[in-house]
C-alpha positions in Angstrom: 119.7 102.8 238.8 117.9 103.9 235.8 114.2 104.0 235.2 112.4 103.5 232.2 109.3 105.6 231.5 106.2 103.9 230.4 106.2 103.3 226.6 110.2 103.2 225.9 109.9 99.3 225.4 107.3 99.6 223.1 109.2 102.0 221.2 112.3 99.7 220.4 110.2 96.5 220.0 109.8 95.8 216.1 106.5 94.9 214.9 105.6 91.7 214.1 105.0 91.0 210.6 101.6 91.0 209.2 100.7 86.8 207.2 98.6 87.6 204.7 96.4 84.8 204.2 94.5 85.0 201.1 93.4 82.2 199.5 94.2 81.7 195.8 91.7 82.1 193.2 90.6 79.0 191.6 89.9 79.0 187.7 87.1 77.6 186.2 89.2 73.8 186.2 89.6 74.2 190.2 93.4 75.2 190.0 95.2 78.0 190.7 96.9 80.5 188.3 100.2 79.0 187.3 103.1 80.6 185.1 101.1 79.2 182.0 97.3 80.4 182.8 98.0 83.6 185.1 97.2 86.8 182.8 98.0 90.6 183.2 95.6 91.8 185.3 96.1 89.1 188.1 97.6 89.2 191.2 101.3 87.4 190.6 102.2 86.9 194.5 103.6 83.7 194.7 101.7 80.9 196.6 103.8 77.8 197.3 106.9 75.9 197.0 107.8 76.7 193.3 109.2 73.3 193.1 106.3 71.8 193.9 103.5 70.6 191.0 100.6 72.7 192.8 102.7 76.4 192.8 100.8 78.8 191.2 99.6 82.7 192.2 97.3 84.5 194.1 95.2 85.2 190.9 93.0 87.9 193.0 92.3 91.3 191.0 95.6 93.4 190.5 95.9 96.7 192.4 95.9 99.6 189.4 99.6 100.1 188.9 100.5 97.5 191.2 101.6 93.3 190.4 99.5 92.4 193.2 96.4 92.3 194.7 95.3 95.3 197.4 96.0 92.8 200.6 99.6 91.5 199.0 100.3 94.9 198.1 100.1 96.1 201.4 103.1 93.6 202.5 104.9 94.1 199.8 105.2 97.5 199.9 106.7 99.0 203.3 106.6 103.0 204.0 109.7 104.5 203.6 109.8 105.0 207.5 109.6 101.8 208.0 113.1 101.2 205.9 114.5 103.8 207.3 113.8 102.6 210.7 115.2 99.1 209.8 118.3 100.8 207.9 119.1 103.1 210.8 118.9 99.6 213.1 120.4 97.7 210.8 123.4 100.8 210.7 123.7 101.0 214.8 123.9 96.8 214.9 127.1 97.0 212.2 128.2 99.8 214.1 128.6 98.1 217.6 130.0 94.7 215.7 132.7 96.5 213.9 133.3 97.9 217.9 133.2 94.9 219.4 135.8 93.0 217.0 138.1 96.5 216.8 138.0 95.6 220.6 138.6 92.0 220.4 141.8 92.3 217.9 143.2 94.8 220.6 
């Protein structure tokens, strides 16, 4: 039998995703930005069911260079290691499923 050294599980587990709870800005009338009021320098992440009459956007201060604000940028926007990571998973799963029915058809 195998044994696993302290720390390998913790290497394959994925990170759970970070919720970014920010709550919208409110304009001067008490509602949030919406696809009419929102302006250039606002943050445009999405808040809500679009169908729904209360959608609008986060409205916070824009990151320079950025659509969103600093906290929705930061989920946005994933290091490149992070990608690779998931690509490089996401390669090994296909991998093993194209096996698996190559094995099945036999």
């Amino acid at each position: 039998s195998s044994t696993i050294q302290p720390g390998a599980m913790a290497l394959r587990q994925r990170p759970v995703p970070r919720l970014i709870e920010v709550e919208p800005l409110r304009l001067e009338d008490g509602a949030t930005a919406n696809v009419l009021t929102i302006r250039d320098r606002m943050c445009k992440w999405p808040v809500g069911d679009p169908t729904d009459t209360n959608f609008g956007f986060c409205g916070h201060p824009i990151q320079e260079g950025c659509p969103y604000c600093a906290e929705h940028a930061a989920a946005a926007y994933q290091p490149t290691t992070r990608r690779k990571a998931r690509t490089s998973d996401d390669s090994r799963r296909e991998a093993e499923t194209l096996r698996w029915a190559r094995l099945a058809a036999m």
